[in-house]
C-alpha positions in Angstrom: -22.0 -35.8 98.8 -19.8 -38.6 97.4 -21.2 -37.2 93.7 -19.4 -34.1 94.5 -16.2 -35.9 95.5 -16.0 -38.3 92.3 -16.6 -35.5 89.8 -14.1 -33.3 91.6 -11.3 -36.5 91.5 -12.1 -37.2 87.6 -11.6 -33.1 86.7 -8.4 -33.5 88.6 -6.8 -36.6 87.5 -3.7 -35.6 86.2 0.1 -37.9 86.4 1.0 -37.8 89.8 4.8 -38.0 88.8 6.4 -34.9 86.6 8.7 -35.0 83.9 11.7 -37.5 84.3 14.1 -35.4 82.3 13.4 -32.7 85.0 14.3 -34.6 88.0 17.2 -35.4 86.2 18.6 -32.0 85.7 17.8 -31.0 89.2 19.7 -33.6 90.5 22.8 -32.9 88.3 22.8 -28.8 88.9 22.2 -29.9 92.7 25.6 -32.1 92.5 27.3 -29.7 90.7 26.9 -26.9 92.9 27.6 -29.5 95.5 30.9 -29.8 93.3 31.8 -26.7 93.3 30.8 -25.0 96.5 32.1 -27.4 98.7 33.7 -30.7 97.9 36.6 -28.5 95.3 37.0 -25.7 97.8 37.4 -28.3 100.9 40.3 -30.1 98.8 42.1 -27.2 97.6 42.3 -26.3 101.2 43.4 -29.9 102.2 46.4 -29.5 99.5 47.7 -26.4 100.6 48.0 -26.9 103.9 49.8 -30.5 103.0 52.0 -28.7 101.2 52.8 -26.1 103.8 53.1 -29.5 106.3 56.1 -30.6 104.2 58.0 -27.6 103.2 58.4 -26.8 106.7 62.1 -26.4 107.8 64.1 -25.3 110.5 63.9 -21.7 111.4 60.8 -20.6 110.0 58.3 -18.9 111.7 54.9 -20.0 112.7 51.6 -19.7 114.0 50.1 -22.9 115.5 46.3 -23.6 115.1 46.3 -22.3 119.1 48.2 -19.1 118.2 51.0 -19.7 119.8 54.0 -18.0 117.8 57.8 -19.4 117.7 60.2 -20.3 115.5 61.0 -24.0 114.5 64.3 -25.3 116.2 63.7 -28.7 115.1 61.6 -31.0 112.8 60.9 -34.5 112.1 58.2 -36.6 110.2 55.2 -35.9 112.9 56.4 -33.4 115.5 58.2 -30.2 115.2 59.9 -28.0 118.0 58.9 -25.1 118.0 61.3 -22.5 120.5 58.2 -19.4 122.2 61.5 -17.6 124.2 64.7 -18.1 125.1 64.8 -21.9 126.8 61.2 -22.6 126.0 60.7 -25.2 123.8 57.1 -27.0 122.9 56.5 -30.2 121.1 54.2 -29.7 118.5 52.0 -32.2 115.2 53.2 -30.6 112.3 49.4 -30.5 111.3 48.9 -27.6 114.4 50.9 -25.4 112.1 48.6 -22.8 110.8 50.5 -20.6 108.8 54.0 -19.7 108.2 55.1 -16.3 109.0 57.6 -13.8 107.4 60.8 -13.5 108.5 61.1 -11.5 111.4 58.0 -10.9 112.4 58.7 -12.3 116.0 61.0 -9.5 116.3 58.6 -6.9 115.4 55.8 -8.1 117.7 
């Protein structure tokens, strides 16, 4: 029996390891699509909605991550105030904003 095993292991012998240079370019087309399908996408995202963060000003219209709708009475370096009706006012993080709406879509709703 162990004749049979020992010829079978020296037929067989061959590297245990592959190629180098193709574990290489695995791992880079692995961290590129990494790159590209979700660290880039991710930090666009991030920018945008800084961006929307800062350019927001009294009297816009907005949607809040909760979907509440209102328009902004007042805002200052966290918070904003956002007015639902007439008299109601809610505290809200400027980073709850979701989206900015057009004007005058309260009124159509």
């Amino acid at each position: 029996m162990s004749f049979f095993i020992e010829s079978a292991a020296a037929e067989g012998a061959a590297p245990a390891g592959g190629d180098p240079s193709s574990l290489i370019i695995m791992m880079v087309v692995f961290a590129a699509v990494f790159y590209f399908m979700i660290w880039r996408p991710q930090a666009k995202r991030t920018k945008d909605h800084k961006n929307l963060m800062s350019a927001l000003s009294k009297g816009d219209e907005v949607v809040t991550n909760g979907g509440i709708v209102g328009k902004i009475a007042k805002v200052s370096d966290d918070f904003i105030i956002v007015t639902v009706s007439e008299g109601v006012d809610m505290n809200f993080q400027k980073a709850a904003v979701a989206s900015v709406l057009p004007k005058g879509t309260i009124k159509s709703i």
